[in-house]
C-alpha positions in Angstrom: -3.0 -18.7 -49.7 0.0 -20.7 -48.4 -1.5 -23.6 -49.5 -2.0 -22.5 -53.1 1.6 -22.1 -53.3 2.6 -25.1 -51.5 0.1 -27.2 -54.0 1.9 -25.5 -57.1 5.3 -25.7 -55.6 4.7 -29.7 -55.6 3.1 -29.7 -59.8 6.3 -27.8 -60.0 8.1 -30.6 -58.6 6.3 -33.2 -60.3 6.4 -32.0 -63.7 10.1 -31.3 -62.8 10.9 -34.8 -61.9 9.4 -35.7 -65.0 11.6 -34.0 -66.9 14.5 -35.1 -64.9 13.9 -38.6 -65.9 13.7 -37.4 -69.8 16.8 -35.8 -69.6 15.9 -32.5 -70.1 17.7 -30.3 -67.6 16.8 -26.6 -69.3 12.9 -28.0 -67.8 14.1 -29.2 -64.8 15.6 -26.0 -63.5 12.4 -23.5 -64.6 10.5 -25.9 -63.1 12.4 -26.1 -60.0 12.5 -22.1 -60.1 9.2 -21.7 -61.2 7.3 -21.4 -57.7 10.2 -18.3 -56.6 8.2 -16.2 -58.6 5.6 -16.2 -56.3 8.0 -13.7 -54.4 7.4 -11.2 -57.6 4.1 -9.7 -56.7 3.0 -8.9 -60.0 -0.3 -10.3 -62.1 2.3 -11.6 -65.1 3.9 -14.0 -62.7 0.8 -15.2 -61.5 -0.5 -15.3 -65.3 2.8 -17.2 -65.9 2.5 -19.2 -63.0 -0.5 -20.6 -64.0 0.2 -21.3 -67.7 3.6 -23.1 -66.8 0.6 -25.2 -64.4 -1.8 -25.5 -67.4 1.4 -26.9 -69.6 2.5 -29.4 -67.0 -1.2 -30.9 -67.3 -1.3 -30.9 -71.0 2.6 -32.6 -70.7 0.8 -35.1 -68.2 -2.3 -35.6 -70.9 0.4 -36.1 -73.6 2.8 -38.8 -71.4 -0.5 -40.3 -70.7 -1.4 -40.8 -74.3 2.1 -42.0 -75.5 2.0 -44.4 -72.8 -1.2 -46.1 -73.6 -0.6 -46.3 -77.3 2.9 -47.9 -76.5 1.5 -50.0 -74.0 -1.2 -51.3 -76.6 0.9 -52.1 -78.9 3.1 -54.3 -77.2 -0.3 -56.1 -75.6 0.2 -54.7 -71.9 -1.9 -53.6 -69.5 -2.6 -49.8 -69.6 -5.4 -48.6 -67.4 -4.1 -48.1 -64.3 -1.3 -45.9 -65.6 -3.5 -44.1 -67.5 -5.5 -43.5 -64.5 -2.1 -42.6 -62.2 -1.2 -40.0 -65.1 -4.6 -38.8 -65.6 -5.0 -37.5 -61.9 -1.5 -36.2 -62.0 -2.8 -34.0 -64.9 -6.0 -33.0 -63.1 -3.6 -32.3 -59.9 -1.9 -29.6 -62.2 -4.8 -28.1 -63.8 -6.3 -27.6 -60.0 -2.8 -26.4 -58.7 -3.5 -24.0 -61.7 -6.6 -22.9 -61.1 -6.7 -22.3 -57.3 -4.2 -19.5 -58.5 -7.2 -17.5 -59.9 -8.9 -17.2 -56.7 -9.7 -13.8 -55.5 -7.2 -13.8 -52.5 -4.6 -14.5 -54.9 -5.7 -11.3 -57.8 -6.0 -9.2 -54.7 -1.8 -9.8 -53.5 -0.9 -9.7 -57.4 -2.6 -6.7 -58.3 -5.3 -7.5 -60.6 
C-alpha cells in the first residue's frame, strides 16, 4: 500500500510542477496537498484521489496535443516529446488506478 501512495504522491508532484511552470499557483498547492488526504480514511478521498489522478493524465494528453500541433507548425520535430508526455500521462492514469485495488477499498471503507 505504501507504494501506491508514494506512486500518487510523485503524479502529484509532476502534475504540480507542471503547473508551476504555467503559473498557476491555486493548482500547484491542491496538488502539492493532494496526497495529505490519504490521512482522511474515507472512500470520497480515495474517489477524489483518483479523479485529481485521472485529470492530471487527461492535462498530460492535452499538453501533449498542444505541443505537437505547435511543434508542427513551426516544422520541428515532435515525436519524442510526444512520447515523454504520453508515458507521463499513462504514469498518472496507473498512479490512478492502483488506488482501486482491493487493499486500498478495504483501509477506505468501501
Amino acid at each position: 500500500m505504501l507504494i501506491r501512495i508514494v506512486l500518487y504522491a510523485l503524479t502529484a508532484l509532476l502534475i504540480g510542477a507542471h503547473f508551476y511552470r504555467a503559473g498557476n499557483m491555486v493548482m500547484v498547492m491542491i496538488c502539492v496537498a493532494a496526497p495529505f488526504a490519504f490521512l482522511y480514511r474515507r472512500w470520497l478521498s480515495l474517489v477524489l484521489l483518483q479523479a485529481l489522478a485521472y485529470g492530471a493524465a487527461v492535462t498530460w494528453l492535452y499538453t501533449a496535443w498542444q505541443l505537437v500541433q505547435m511543434r508542427q507548425a513551426l516544422g520541428q520535430k515532435w515525436a519524442l516529446a510526444a512520447a515523454i508526455l504520453g508515458a507521463v500521462a499513462l504514469y498518472s492514469l496507473l498512479s490512478g488506478l492502483l488506488l482501486n485495488s482491493r487493499v486500498m477499498r478495504a483501509r477506505y471503507g468501501k
